[in-house]
C-alpha positions in Angstrom: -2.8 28.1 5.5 0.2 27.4 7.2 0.5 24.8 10.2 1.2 26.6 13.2 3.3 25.1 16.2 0.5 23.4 18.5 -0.6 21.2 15.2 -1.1 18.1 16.1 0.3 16.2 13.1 3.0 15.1 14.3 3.9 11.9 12.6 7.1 11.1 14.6 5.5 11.2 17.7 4.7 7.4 19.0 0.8 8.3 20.4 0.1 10.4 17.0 1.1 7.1 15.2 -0.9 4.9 17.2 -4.0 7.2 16.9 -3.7 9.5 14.2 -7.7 10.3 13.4 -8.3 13.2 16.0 -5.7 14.9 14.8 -7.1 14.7 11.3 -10.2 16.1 12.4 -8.3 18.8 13.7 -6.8 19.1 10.3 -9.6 19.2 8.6 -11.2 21.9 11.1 -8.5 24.3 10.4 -9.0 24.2 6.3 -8.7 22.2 2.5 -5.1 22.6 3.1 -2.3 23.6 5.8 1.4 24.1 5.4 3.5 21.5 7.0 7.0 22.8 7.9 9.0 20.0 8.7 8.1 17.8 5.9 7.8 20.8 3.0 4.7 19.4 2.3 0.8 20.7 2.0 -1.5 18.6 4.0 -4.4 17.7 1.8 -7.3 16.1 4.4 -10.2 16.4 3.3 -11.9 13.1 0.9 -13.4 15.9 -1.9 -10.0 17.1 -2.1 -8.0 14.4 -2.3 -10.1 12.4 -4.3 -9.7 15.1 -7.0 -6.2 15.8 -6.3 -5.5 12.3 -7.5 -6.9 12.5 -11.1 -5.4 16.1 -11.2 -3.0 15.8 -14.3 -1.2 19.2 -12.7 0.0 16.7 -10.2 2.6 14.0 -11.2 4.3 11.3 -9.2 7.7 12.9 -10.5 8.8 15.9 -12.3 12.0 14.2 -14.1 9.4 14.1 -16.8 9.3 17.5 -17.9 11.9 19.5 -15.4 15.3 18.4 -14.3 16.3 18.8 -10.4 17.6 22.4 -11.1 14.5 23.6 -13.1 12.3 22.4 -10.6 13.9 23.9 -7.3 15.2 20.7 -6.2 18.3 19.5 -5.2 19.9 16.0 -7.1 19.2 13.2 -4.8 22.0 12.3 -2.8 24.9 9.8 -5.0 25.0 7.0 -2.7 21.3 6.6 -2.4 21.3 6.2 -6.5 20.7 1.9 -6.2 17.3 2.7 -4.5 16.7 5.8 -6.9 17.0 3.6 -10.1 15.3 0.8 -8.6 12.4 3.4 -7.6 12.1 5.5 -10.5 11.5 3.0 -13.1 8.5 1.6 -11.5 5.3 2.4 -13.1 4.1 3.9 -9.5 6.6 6.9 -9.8 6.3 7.6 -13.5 3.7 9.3 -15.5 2.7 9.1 -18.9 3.7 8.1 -21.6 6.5 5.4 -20.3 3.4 5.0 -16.7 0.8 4.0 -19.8 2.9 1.6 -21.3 4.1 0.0 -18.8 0.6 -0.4 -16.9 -0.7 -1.3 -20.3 1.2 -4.6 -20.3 1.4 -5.4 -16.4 -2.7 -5.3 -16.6 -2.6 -7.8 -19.1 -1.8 -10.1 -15.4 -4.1 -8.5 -13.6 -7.5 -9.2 -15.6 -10.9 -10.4 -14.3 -10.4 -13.6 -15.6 -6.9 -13.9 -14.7 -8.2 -13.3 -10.8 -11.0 -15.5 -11.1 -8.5 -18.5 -12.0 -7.2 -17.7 -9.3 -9.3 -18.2 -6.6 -8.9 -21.8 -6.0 -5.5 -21.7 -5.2 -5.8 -18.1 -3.2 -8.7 -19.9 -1.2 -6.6 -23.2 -0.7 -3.4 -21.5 0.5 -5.6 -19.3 3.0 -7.6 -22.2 4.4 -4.2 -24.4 4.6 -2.4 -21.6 6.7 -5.7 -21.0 8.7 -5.1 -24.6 9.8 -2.2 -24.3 10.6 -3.1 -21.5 13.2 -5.9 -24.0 14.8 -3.5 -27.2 15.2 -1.2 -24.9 17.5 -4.5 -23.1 18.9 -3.1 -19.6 17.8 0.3 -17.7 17.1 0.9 -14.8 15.4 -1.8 -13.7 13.3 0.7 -11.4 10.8 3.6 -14.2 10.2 1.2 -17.4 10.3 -1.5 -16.1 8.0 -1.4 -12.2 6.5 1.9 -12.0 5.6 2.7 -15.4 3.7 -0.5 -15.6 2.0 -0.3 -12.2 -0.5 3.9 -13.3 -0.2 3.0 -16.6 -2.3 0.8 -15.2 -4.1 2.0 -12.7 -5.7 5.8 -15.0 -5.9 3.5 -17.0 -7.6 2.4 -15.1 -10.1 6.0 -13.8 -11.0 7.4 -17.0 -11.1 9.7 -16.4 -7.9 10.6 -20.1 -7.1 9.4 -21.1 -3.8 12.7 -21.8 -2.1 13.3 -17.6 -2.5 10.5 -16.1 -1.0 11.4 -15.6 2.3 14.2 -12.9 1.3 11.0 -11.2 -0.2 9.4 -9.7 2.7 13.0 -8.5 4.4 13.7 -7.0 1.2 10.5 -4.9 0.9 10.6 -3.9 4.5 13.7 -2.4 3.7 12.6 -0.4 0.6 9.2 0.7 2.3 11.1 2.4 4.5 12.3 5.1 2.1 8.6 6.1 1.6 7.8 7.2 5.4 8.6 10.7 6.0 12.1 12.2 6.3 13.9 9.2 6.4 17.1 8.7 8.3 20.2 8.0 7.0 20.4 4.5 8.4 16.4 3.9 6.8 18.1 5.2 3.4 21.3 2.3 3.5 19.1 -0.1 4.3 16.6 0.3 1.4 19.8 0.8 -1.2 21.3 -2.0 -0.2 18.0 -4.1 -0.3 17.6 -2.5 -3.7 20.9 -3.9 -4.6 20.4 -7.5 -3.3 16.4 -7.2 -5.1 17.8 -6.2 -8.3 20.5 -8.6 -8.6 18.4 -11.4 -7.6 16.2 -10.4 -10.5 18.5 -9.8 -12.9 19.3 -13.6 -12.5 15.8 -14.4 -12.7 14.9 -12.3 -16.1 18.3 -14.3 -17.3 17.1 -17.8 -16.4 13.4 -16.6 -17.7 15.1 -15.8 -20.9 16.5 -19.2 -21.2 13.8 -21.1 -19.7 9.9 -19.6 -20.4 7.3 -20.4 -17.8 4.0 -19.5 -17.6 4.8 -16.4 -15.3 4.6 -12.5 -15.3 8.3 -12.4 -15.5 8.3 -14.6 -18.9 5.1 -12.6 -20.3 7.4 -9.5 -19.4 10.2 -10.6 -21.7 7.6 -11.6 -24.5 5.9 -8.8 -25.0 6.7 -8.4 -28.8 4.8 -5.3 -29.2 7.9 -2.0 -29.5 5.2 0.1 -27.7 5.2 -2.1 -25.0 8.4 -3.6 -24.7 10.2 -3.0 -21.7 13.7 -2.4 -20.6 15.7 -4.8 -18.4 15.4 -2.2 -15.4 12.1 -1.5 -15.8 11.3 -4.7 -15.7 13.2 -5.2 -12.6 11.4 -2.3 -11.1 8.1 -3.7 -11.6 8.8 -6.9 -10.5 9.8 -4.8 -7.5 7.2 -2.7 -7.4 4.4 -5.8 -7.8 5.8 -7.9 -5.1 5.9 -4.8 -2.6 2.6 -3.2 -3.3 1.3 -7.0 -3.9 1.5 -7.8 -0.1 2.3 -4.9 1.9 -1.1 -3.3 2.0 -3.1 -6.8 2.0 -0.9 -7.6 5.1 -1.4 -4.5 7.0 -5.0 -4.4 6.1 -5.4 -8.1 7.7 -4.1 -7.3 10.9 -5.3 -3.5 11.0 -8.4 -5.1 10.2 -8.5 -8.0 12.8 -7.0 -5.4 15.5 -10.2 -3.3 14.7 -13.1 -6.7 14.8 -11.2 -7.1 18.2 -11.8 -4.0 19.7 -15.0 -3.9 18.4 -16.8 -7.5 20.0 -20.8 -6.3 18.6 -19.1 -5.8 15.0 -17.3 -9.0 15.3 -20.4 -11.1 16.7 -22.1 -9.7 13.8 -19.8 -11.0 11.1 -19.6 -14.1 12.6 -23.5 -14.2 12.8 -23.6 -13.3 9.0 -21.1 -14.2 6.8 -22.6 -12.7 4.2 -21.1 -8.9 5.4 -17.8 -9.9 4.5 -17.5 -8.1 1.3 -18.8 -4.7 2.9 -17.0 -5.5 6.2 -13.7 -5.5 4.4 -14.8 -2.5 2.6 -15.1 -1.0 5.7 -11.6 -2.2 7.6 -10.1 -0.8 4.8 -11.7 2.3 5.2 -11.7 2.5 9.5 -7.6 2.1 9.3 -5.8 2.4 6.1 -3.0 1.0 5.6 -1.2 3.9 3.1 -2.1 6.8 5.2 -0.4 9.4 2.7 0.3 9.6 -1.0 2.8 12.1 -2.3 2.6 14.1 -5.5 4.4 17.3 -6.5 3.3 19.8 -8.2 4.1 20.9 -11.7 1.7 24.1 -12.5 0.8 26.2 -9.8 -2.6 25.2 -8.5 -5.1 26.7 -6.2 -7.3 25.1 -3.3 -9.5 27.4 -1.0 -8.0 30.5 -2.2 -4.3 29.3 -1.2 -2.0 29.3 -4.5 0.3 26.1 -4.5 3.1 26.8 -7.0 5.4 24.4 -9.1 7.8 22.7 -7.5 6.2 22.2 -4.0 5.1 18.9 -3.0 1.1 17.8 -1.8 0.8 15.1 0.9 -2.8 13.5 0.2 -3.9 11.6 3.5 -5.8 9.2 3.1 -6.7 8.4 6.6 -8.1 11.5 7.1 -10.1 11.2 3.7 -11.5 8.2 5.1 -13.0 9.8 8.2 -14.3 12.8 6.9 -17.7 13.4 7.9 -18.6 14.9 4.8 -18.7 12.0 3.0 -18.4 9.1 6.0 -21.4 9.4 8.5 -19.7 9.0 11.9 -16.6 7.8 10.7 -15.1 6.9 13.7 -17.7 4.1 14.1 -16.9 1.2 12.5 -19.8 -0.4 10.5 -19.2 -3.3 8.8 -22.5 -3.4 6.8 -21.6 0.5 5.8 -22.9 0.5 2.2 -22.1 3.9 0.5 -18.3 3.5 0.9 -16.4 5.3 -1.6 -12.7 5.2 0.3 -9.5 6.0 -1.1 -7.4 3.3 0.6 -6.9 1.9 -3.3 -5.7 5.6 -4.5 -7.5 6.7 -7.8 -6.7 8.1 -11.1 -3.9 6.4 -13.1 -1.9 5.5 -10.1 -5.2 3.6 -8.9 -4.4 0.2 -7.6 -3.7 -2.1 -10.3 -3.8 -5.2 -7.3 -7.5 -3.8 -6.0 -9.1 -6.9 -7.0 -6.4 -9.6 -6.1 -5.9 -7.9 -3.0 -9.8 -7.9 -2.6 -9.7 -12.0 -3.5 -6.7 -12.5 -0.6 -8.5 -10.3 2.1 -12.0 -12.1 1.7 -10.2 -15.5 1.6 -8.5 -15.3 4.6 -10.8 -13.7 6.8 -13.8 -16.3 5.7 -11.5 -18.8 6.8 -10.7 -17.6 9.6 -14.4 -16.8 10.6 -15.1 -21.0 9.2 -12.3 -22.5 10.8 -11.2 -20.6 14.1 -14.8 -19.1 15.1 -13.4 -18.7 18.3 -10.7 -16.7 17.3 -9.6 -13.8 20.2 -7.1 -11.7 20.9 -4.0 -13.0 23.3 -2.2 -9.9 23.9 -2.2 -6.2 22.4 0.0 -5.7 19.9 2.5 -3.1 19.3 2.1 -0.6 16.4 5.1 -0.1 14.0 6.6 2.8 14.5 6.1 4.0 10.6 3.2 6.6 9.7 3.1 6.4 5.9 2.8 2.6 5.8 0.3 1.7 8.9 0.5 -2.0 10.0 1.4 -3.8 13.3 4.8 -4.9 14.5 2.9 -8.9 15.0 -1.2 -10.0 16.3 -0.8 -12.8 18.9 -4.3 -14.7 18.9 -5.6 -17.6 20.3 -8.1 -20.2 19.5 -10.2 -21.2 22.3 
């Protein structure tokens, strides 16, 4: 089906942005896919679908696998965007197998059960030490004083990014992130390469002084790895640094203030979790869920496919939205209600298939830390003013979340 004129997906338009679910219903209403003109893309709304759109091996992250550019109908990326391409491309998150198996295979080895559990003491320390710092001042901004430099650290941390460095982190990921919204601008695209330039050369100087000097880091496991099916490349371990420290916190930080933007608008929901702590692990669950923070997922298509009766040939490119997967009614009773003790809650907001969130469980560890600090330590927490939304569709966060502690 294609999208006709009065469709209102529209995700340049600011009050789409700030409310995209009735048009998702509207999306879904009109079929399992529509044909999105400005973008090239098929919309994909509905959870059945894109649930099984994302283990669908006729789907890939890239192409470069089996076609090149010409082969598959598509143009060569444009020269002077190449820093950001390289720096993108070799990160597990845009490859498929073999080289997305091996390189997952190794970067789970950080990301184990018991490599999270030992890491809850210091996750829940950092959280409740930046929590305080929000009640000594009575409030600030909930994004810069809490959810952003919690997930920052942590995942620094875990790489081995000394501590003196991490505030270029955030900047430079902003940057990057912006290449994933939807047609990007020109200006978007020379700020993300020359981030991607900065990024990579910082990095580079890391790996060197890792290869010098061991620590007990991602980075130095990274150079370690002894095994030739697993060994990685200089750039590809540049990329996944990249990729870990920008999928590491982006999500956690938008689903913090997403999240507390929703308990605030919400005060029965929010008197609930503060009356019963014990709802926190559904309640964040079901944040996650009400507003996700990656709205859309992109993967092209490399053997024609069918959905509903509409043939989708190779070489055209599926948009998966996850927001609107989230609210279906088909698999979300009264979805637009948030329920925090919601226990049948199979959302997508951690993707699925082989691309499924590597993080899930850290990011899991970081969200339940800071919010049962700040339900211990700031019960009195409330909202100062309403925020502004960012601007970007793909990625869905807040521009900052001025509270106040009474």
């Amino acid at each position: 089906m294609s999208g006709p004129v009065d469709l209102a997906f529209d995700p340049w338009d600011p009050a789409f942005v700030a409310d995209p679910y009735p048009a998702y219903a509207e999306l879904r209403a009109r079929g399992r896919v529509v044909r999105y003109e400005p973008t090239d893309q098929w919309l994909v709304p509905h959870h059945a679908d894109v649930s099984a759109l994302l283990r669908d091996r006729r789907l890939g992250r890239t192409y470069q696998h089996r076609f090149s550019h010409e082969e598959f109908g598509r143009s060569e990326p444009p020269a002077a965007h190449e820093p950001f391409r390289t720096l993108n491309d070799h990160g597990m998150l845009d490859l498929e197998p073999p080289d997305h198996t091996r390189i997952r295979r190794l970067v789970s080895k950080a990301f184990t059960p018991r490599t999270v559990e030992r890491l809850k003491p210091y996750v829940r320390g950092l959280a409740d030490e930046l929590v305080g710092g929000l009640v000594r001042d009575g409030g600030g901004d909930l994004l810069t004083d809490v959810a952003e430099p919690l997930p920052v650290a942590v995942i620094a941390e875990m790489l081995g990014i000394p501590e003196a460095d991490r505030g270029q982190l955030r900047p430079w990921s902003a940057a990057i992130c912006g290449m994933y919204e939807l047609n990007p601008s020109e200006d978007t695209a020379a700020r993300a390469v020359r981030a991607s330039v900065e990024f990579s050369e910082y990095l580079r100087e890391l790996i060197a002084e890792r290869r010098r000097r061991p620590g007990d880091d991602l980075i130095s496991g990274l150079i370690a790895a002894h095994d030739e099916d697993d060994r990685l490349t200089e750039q590809e371990m540049i990329s996944t640094a990249v990729l870990l420290l920008n999928a590491g916190h982006e999500a956690t930080v938008n689903a913090t203030v997403n999240g507390w933007w929703a308990l605030f608008r919400n005060p029965a929901q929010l008197a609930a979790l503060r009356a019963d702590h014990s709802l926190i692990p559904t309640a964040i669950e079901e944040l996650m869920r009400y507003d996700t923070p990656l709205q859309l997922f992109e993967r092209w298509v490399l053997d024609d496919i069918e959905i509903d009766g509409t043939v989708i040939p190779r070489g055209a490119e599926i948009a998966m939205l996850f927001g609107s997967a989230n609210h279906d009614p088909a698999v979300f009773p009264d979805p637009t209600r948030l329920d925090l003790a919601r226990a049948d809650n199979p959302h997508i907001s951690f993707s699925a298939g082989i691309h499924y969130c590597i993080g899930a469980p850290l990011a899991r560890l970081e969200l339940t830390a800071s919010m049962t600090a700040l339900l211990n330590r700031a019960p009195t927490l409330a909202l100062a003013k309403d925020p502004a939304r960012k601007p970007n569709f793909v990625i869905r966060g807040l521009e900052g979340l001025s509270v106040e502690v009474r």
